[in-house]
C-alpha positions as CSV (number, residue, x, y, z in Angstrom):
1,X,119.5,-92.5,276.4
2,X,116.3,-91.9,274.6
3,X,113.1,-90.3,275.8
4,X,110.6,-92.9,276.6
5,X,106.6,-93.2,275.7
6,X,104.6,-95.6,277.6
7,X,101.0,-96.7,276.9
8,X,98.6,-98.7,278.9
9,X,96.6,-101.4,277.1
10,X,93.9,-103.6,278.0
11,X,92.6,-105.0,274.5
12,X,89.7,-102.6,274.2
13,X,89.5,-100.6,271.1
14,X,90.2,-97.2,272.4
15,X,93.1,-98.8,274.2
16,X,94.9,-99.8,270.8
17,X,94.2,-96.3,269.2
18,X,96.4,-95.6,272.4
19,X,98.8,-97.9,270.9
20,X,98.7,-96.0,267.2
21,X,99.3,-92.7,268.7
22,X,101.9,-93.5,270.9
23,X,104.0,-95.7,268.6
24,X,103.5,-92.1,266.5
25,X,104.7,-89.9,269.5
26,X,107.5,-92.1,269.8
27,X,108.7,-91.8,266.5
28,X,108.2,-87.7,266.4
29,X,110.4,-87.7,269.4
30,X,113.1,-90.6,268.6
31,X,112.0,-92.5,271.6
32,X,111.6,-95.7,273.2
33,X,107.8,-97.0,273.3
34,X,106.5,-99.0,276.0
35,X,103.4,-101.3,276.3
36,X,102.1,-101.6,279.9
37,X,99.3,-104.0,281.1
38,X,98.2,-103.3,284.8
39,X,97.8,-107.1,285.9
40,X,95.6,-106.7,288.9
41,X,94.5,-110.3,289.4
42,X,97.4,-111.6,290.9
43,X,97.1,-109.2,293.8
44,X,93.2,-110.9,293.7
45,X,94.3,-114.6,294.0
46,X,92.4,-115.0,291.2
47,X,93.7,-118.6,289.3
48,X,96.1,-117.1,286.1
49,X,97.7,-120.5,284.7
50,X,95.4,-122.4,282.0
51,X,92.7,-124.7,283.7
52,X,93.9,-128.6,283.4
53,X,90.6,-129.3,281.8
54,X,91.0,-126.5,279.2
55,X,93.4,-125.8,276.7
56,X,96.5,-125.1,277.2
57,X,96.7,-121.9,275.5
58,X,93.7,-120.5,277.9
59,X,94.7,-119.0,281.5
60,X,94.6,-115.4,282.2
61,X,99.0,-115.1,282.2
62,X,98.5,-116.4,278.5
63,X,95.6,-114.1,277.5
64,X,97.2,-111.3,279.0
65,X,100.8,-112.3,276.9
66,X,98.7,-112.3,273.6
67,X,97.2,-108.8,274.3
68,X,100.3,-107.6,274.5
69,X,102.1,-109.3,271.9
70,X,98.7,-108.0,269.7
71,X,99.4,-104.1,271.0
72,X,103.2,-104.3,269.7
73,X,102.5,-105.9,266.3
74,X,99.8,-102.7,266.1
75,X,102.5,-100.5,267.2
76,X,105.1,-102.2,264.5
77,X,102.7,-101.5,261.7
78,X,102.6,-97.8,262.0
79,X,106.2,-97.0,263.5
80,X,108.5,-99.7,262.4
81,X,111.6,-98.2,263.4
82,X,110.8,-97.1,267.4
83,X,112.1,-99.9,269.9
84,X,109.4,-101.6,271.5
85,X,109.6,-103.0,275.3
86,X,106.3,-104.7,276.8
87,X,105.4,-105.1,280.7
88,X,103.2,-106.8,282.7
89,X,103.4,-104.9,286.6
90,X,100.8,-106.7,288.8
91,X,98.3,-103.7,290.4
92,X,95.4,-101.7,289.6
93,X,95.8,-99.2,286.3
94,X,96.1,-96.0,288.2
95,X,99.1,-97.0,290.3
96,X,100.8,-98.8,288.2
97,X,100.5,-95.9,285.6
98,X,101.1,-93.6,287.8
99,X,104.3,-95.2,288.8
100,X,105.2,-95.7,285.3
101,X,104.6,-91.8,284.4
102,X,108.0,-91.1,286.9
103,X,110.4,-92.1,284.3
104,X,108.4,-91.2,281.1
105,X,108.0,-87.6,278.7
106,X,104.5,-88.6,277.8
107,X,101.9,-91.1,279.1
108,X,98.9,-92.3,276.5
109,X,95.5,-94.2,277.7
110,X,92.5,-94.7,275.7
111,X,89.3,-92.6,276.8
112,X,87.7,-95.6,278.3
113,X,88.6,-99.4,278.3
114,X,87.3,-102.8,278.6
115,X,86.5,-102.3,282.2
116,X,85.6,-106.1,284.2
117,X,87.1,-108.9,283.3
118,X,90.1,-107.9,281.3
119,X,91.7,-104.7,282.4
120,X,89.6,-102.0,284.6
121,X,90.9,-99.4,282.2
122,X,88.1,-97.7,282.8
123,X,87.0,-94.0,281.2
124,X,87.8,-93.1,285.1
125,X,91.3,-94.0,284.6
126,X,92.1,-91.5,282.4
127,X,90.7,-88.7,284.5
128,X,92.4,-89.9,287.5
129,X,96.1,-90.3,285.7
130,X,95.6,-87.1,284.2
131,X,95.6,-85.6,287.7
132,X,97.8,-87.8,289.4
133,X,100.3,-88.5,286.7
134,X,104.0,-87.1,286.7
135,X,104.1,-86.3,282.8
136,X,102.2,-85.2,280.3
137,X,99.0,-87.7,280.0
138,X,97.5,-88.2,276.5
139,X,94.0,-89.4,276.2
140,X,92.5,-90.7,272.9
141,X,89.9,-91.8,271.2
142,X,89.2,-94.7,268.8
143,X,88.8,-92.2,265.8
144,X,91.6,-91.8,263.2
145,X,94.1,-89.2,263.7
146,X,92.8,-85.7,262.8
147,X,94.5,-83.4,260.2
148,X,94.0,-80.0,261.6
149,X,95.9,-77.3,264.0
150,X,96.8,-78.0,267.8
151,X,94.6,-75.8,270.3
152,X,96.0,-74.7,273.1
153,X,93.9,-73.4,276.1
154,X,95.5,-70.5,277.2
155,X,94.1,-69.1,280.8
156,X,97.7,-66.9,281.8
157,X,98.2,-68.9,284.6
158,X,101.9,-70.0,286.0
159,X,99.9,-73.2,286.2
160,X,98.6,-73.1,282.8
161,X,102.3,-72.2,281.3
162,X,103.3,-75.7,280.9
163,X,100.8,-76.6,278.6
164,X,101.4,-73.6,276.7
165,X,104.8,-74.8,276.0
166,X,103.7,-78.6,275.8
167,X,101.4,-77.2,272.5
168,X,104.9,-75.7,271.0
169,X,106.8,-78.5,271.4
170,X,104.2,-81.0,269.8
171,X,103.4,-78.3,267.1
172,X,107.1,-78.3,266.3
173,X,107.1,-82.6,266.3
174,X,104.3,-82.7,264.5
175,X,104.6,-79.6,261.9
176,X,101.5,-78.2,262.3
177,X,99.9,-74.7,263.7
178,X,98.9,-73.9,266.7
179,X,95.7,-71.7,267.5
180,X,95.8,-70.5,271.3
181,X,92.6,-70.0,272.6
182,X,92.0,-67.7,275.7
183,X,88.0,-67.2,276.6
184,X,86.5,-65.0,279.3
185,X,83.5,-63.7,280.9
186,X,83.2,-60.8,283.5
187,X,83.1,-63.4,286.1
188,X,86.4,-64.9,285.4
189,X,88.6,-61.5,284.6
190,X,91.1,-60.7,287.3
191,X,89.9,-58.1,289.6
192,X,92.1,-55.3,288.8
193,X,94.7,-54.2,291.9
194,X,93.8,-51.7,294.0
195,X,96.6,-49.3,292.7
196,X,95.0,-50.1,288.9
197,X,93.3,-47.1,287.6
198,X,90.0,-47.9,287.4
199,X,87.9,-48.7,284.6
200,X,84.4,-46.8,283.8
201,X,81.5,-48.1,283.6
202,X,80.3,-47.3,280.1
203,X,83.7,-49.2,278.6
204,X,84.1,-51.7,280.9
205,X,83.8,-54.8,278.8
206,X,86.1,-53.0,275.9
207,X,88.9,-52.3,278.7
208,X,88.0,-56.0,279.9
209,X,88.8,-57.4,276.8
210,X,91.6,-55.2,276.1
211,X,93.1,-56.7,279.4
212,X,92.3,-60.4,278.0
213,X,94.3,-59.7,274.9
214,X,97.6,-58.6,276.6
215,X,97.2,-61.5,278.9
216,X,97.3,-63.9,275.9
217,X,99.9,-61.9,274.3
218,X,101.9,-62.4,277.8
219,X,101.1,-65.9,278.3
220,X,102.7,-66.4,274.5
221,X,106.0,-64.0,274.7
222,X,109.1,-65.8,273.5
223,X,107.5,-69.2,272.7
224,X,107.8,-67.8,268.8
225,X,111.0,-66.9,269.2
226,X,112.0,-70.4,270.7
227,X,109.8,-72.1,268.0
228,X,110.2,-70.0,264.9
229,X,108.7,-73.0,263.3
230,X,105.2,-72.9,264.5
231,X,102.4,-70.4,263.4
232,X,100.2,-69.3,265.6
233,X,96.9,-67.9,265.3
234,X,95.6,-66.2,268.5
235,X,92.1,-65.9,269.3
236,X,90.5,-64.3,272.5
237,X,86.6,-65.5,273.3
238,X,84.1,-63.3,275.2
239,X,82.2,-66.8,276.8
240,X,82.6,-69.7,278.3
241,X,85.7,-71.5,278.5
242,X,84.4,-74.9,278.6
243,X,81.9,-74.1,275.0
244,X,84.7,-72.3,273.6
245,X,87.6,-75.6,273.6
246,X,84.7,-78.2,272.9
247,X,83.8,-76.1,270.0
248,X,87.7,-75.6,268.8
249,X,88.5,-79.2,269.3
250,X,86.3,-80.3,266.2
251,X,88.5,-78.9,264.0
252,X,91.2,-79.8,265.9
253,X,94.0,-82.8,265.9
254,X,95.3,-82.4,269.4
255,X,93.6,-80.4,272.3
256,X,96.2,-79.3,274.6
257,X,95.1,-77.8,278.4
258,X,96.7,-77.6,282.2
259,X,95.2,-79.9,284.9
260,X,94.4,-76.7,286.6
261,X,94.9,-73.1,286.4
262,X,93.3,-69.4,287.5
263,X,91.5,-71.0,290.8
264,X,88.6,-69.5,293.0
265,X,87.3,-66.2,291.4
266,X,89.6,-65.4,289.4
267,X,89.4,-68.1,286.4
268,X,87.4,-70.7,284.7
269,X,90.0,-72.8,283.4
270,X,90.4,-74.9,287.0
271,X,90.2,-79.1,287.1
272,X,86.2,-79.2,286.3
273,X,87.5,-77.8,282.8
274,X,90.4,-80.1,282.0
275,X,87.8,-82.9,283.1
276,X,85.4,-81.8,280.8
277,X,87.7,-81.9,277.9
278,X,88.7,-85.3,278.5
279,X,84.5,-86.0,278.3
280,X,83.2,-84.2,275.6
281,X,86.2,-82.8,273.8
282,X,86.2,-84.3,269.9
283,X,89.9,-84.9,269.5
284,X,92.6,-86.4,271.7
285,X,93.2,-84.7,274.8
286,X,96.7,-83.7,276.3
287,X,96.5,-82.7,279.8
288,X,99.6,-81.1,281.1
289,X,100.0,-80.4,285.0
290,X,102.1,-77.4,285.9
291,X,105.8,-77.8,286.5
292,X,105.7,-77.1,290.4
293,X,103.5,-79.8,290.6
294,X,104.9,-82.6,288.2
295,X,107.6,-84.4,290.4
């Protein structure tokens, strides 16, 4: 059986650029796309069937049937040849998602919805399912699909791995490079071992970035190998981590980072980052949680 790409809608704008780059991710990756609407006001009591002194096409079932049947006509027109499913699962976005995520390779949302009366597919919702979510969680935005390299940011975490090899993969669907982006400050660089010679003084930012590079160069070993494919340009950033992808991602197609990574003192690259990204970044966001946490 086929991999399967599902994308929430809610008939916002953002939520049918969802629609464009899923029916596109589906197509890379020969698999099935489906089109969820989280139907919450069933479980409100709210009236759904048309009112008998309206018309008979009104009603929130019927509204809710045309969104849908709108988001796979939009889906049709740029990937003709993926098979389409639709589904309306009565509850609130994040749970149904969330449940949804279980049996899927990649989820996509829009960075913020209609919110109120149609759908609650609020800007929140993608934070949230990028946390919560059992996949890979794709968040765009209602700009056209960008023609530049994938970043990927690297922070040589165990956490931080998958999205590491989440940027390969898509490089490799997509045919594009990759540039892997590790930044730094003196705050966030591991504290050396005690049984690590230590480092003078005078040269301690040169043997601090010396130690950066090799961690990039570990946290990248083999993945060329696997995808011979993919060029890679590697670039290592004395700054902030936060500056450093916001400024990468406007060059950038696809902005790839972990949900979390080097915790406490030792990193910068924690949840506060991948949250960030998801605000201000100026491409689409994939945020990829690390393997001992995605099931």
């Amino acid at each position: 059986m086929s991999g399967l790409v599902v994308v929430g809608v809610d008939g916002s704008a953002s939520s049918l650029a969802a629609v464009e780059a899923a029916a596109r991710e589906a197509r890379w990756r020969g698999a099935r796309l489906r089109i969820v609407h989280a139907f919450i006001w069933p479980a409100m009591y709210v009236p759904l069937d048309p009112s008998p002194l309206g018309p008979p096409e009104g009603g929130l079932r019927n509204m809710v049937e045309r969104l849908l049947v709108e988001a796979e006509e939009h889906a049709r027109t740029v990937a003709s040849e993926v098979d389409v499913s639709r589904a309306v699962v009565t509850g609130e976005p994040l749970t149904v998602l969330e449940a949804q995520s279980r049996a899927a390779e990649l989820v996509v949302v829009g960075s913020r919805g209609m919110g109120g009366f149609v759908g609650l597919m609020l800007g929140s919702t993608a934070v949230h399912l990028a946390a919560h979510g059992r996949c890979p969680v794709l968040v765009v935005r209602e700009q056209g699909q960008g023609t530049g390299p994938i970043v990927v940011g690297v922070d040589g975490s165990s956490a931080g791995a998958g999205a590491v090899d989440f940027a390969f993969a898509e490089a490799t669907l997509r045919g594009v490079d990759i540039v892997a982006l590790h930044a730094w400050t003196t705050w966030n660089a591991p504290i050396p071992a005690p049984q690590d010679e230590a480092i003078p003084y005078a040269n301690e930012l040169e043997a601090l970035a010396a130690r950066e590079e090799r961690l990039l160069s570990q946290a990248l070993a083999g993945h060329q190998e696997t995808y011979p494919g993919v060029r890679v340009k590697r670039e290592v950033f004395h700054g902030g981590t936060r500056e450093a992808l916001i400024e990468a991602s406007r060059t950038a197609q696809l902005l790839v980072v972990g949900a979390r990574g080097r915790g406490g003192f030792a990193g910068l690259l924690l949840g506060s980052v991948s949250q960030a990204m998801l605000h201000h970044a100026h491409c689409p966001v994939a945020v990829v949680r690390g393997a001992a946490n995605s099931r």
